[in-house]
Wavefront OBJ file of the C-alpha trace (Angstrom):
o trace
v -60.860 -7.763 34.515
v -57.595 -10.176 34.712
v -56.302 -7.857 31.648
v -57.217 -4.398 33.485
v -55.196 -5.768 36.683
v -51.890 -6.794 34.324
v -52.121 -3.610 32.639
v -52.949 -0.992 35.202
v -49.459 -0.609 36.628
v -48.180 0.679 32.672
v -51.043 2.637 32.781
v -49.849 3.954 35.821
v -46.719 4.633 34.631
v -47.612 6.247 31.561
v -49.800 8.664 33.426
v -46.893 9.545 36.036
v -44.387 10.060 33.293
v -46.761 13.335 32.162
v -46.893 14.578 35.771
v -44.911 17.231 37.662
v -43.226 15.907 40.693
v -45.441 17.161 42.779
v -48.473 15.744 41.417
v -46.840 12.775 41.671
v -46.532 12.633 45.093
v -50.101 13.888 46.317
v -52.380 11.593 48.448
v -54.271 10.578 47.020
v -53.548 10.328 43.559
v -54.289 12.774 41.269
v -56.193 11.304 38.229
v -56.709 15.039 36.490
v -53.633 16.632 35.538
v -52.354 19.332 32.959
v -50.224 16.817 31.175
v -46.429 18.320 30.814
v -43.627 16.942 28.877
v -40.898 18.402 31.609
v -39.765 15.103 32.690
v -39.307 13.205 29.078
v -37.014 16.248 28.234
v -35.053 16.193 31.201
v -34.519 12.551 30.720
v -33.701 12.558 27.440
v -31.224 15.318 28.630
v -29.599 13.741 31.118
v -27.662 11.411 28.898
v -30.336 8.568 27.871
v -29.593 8.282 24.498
v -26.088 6.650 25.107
v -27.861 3.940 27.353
v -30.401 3.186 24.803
v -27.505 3.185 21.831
v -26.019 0.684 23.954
v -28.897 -1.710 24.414
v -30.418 -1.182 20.731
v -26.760 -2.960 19.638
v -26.381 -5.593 22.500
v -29.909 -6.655 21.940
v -29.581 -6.890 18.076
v -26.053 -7.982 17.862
v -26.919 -11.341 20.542
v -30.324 -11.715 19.139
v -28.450 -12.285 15.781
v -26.132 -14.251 16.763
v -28.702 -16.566 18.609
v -30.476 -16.982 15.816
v -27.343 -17.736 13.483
v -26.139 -20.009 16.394
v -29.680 -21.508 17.442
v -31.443 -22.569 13.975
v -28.727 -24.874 12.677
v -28.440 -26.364 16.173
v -32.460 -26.699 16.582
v -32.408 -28.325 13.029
v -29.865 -31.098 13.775
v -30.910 -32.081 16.855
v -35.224 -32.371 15.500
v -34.983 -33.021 12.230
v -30.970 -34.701 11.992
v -30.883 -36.253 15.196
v -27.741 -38.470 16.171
v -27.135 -40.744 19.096
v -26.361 -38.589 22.040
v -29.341 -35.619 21.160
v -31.164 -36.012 24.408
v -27.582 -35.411 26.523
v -27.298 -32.636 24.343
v -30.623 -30.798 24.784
v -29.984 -31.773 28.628
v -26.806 -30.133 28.856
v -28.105 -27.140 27.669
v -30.871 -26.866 29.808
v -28.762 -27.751 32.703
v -27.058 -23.993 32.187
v -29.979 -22.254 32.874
v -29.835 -24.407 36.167
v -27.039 -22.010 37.970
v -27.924 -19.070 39.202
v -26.181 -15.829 37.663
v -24.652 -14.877 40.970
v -22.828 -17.664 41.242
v -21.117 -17.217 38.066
v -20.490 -12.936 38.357
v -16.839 -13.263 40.355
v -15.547 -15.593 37.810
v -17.195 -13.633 34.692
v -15.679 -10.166 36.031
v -12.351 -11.795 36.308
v -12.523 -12.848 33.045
v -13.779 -9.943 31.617
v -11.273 -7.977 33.371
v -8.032 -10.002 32.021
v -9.554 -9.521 28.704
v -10.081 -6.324 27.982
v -13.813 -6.565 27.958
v -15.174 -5.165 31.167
v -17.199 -2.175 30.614
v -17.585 -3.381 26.818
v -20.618 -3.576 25.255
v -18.923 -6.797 23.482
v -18.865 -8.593 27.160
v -22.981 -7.990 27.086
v -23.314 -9.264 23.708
v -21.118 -13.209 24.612
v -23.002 -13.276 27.903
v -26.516 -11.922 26.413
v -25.601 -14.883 23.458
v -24.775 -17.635 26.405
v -27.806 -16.717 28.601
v -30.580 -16.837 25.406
v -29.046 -19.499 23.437
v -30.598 -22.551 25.920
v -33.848 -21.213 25.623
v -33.839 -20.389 21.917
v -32.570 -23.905 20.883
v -35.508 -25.479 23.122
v -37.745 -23.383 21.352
v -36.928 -23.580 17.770
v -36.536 -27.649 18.055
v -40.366 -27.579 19.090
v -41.198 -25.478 15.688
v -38.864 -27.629 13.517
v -40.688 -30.969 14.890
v -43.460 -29.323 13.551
v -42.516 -29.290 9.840
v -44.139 -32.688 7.672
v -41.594 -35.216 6.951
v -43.446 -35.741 4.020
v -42.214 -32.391 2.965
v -38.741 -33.027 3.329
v -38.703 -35.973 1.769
v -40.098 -34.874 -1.640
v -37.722 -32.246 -1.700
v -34.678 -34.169 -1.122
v -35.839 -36.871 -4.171
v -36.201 -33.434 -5.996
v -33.140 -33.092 -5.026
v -32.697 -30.228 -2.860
v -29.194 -29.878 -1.215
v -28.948 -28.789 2.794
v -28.947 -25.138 2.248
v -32.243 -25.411 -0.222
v -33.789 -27.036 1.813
v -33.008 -25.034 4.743
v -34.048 -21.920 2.748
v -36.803 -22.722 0.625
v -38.966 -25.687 2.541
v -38.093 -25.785 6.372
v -37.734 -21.658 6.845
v -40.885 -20.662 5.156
v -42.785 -23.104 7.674
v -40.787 -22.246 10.867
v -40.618 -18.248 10.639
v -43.290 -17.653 12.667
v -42.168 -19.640 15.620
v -38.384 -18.262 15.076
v -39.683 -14.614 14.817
v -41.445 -15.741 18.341
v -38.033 -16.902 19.843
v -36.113 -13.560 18.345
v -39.015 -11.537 20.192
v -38.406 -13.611 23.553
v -34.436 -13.248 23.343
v -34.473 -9.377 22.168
v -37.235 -9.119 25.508
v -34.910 -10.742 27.556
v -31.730 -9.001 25.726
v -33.217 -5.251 26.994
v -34.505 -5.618 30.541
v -31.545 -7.914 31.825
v -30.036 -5.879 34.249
v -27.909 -8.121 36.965
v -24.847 -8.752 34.260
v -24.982 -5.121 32.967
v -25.161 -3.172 36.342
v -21.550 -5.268 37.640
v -19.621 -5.805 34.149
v -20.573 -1.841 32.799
v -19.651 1.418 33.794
v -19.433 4.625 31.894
v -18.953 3.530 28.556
v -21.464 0.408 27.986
v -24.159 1.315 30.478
v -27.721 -0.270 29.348
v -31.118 1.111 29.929
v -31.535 -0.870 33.010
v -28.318 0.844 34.631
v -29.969 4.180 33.613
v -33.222 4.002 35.258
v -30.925 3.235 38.184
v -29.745 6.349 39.023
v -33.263 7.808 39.960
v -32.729 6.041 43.215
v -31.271 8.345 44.991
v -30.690 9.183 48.877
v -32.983 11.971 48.833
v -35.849 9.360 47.482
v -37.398 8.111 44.210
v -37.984 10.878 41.514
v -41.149 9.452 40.775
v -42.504 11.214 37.509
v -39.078 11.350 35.469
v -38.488 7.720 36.909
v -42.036 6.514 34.973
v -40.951 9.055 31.920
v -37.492 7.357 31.934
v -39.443 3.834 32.116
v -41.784 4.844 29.604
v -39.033 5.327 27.328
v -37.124 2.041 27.974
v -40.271 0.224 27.241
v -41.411 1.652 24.021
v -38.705 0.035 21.916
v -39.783 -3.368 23.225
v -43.778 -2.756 23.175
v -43.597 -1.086 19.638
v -41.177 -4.307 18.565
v -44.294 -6.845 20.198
v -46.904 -4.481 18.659
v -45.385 -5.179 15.141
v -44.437 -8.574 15.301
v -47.446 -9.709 17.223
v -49.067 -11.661 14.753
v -45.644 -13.834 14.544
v -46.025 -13.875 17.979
v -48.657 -15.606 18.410
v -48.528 -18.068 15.287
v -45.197 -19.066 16.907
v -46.484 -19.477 20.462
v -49.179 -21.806 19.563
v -47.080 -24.290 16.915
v -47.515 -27.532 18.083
v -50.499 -26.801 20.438
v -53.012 -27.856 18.105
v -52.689 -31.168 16.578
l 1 2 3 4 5 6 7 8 9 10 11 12 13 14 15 16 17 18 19 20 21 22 23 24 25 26 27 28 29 30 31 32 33 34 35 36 37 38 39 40 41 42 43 44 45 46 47 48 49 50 51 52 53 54 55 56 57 58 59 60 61 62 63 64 65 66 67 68 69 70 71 72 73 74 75 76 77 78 79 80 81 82 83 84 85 86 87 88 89 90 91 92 93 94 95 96 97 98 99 100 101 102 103 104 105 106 107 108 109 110 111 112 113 114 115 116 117 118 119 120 121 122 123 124 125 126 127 128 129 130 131 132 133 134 135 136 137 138 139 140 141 142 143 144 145 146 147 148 149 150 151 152 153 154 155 156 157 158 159 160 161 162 163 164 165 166 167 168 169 170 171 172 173 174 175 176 177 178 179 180 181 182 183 184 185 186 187 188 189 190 191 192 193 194 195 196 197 198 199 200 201 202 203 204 205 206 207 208 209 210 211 212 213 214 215 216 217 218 219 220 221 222 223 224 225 226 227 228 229 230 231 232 233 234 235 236 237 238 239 240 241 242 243 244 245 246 247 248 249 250 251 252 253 254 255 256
């Protein structure tokens, strides 16, 4: 029943998307339908595909670079700790402390004396600085998890740093890091605050798209859901495939 209620609303919104506007409006609703695809073609002729270029790269250009950031930082501070590692992991929680609006005025200005605003490349630093926190907190949790023991007799068989980064600590880890890319490319696609203020024309996201069927006349309900319905299969068919990853990750270290 708890699963029905979390899932009924994309339910909802898948059955809208097939909808004419007008049976999307009746009251009460109408659960039988002739199913048209009307409203996914007019949304993906109204200029969607540019949005969704846009997000596809900012997601897999800052998930990247999270990753290439996060795991040597998540292995020093579990596995290589030195004196100072707890003010470390502190500090970066405490940036997840400020709230975004606080920071927009100062990040526009910036962007603006740059050259960056309404650049897909201002999206990618910020996307990078907003998941980065998280990802480290995450992947130190998975890299606690590997057996000393296992280190150890790799080093006396002499594995260097890079070997041993590769070949013993990676194989173990993956699942939980595949976990954190899933959680940062999630949070990568449906941010919307930073994209709507620092993009225009030219580096628009999905989010800033499904924006513009708010309009004074009222909500276009059916290509709304269509235009949802497409925003949210890249992400659901991403979970669908890596949800086995998913869930080893999760539940590393929850089971002694």
């Amino acid at each position: 029943m708890i699963a029905i209620l979390f899932v009924f609303p994309l339910l909802w919104m898948i059955l809208t998307a097939f909808k004419q506007e007008n049976d999307a409006y009746t009251d009460p609703p109408k659960l039988f339908f002739t199913p048209t695809f009307d409203q996914i073609s007019n949304v993906l002729t109204s200029g969607f595909l540019p949005y969704l270029g846009n997000s596809a790269f900012v997601t897999v250009i800052s998930t990247l670079l999270v990753l290439l950031l996060g795991i040597p930082a998540a292995y020093a501070l579990s596995l290589a700790p030195v004196k100072g590692t707890k003010n470390a992991l502190g500090f970066f929680l405490s940036t997840k402390m400020l709230p975004i609006v606080a920071a927009i005025i100062p990040l526009y200005v910036i962007s603006q004396n740059t050259n960056l605003l309404d650049t897909v490349w201002a999206l990618i630093i910020l996307y990078t600085a907003m998941n980065l926190p998280l990802a480290i907190w995450m992947m130190r949790s998975f890299f606690l998890e590997v057996p000393g023991e296992m280190i150890e007799a790799a080093r006396i068989d002499g594995a260097n740093l890079p070997t041993l980064l590769r070949k013993i600590i990676m194989p173990v880890v993956a699942p939980g890091i595949a976990a954190t890319a899933l959680i940062c490319v999630i949070f990568s696609w449906t941010e919307f605050f930073y994209a709507v203020n620092l993009t225009a024309a030219r580096a628009g996201t999905v989010p800033v798209f499904l924006v513009g069927f708010i309009t004074s006349e009222g909500l276009y309900w059916a290509q709304l859901s269509a235009a949802a319905l497409l925003a949210s299969l890249p992400v659901m068919i991403v979970g669908w495939i890596a949800q086995n990853h998913l869930v080893r990750g999760l539940s590393m270290g929850a089971v002694k």
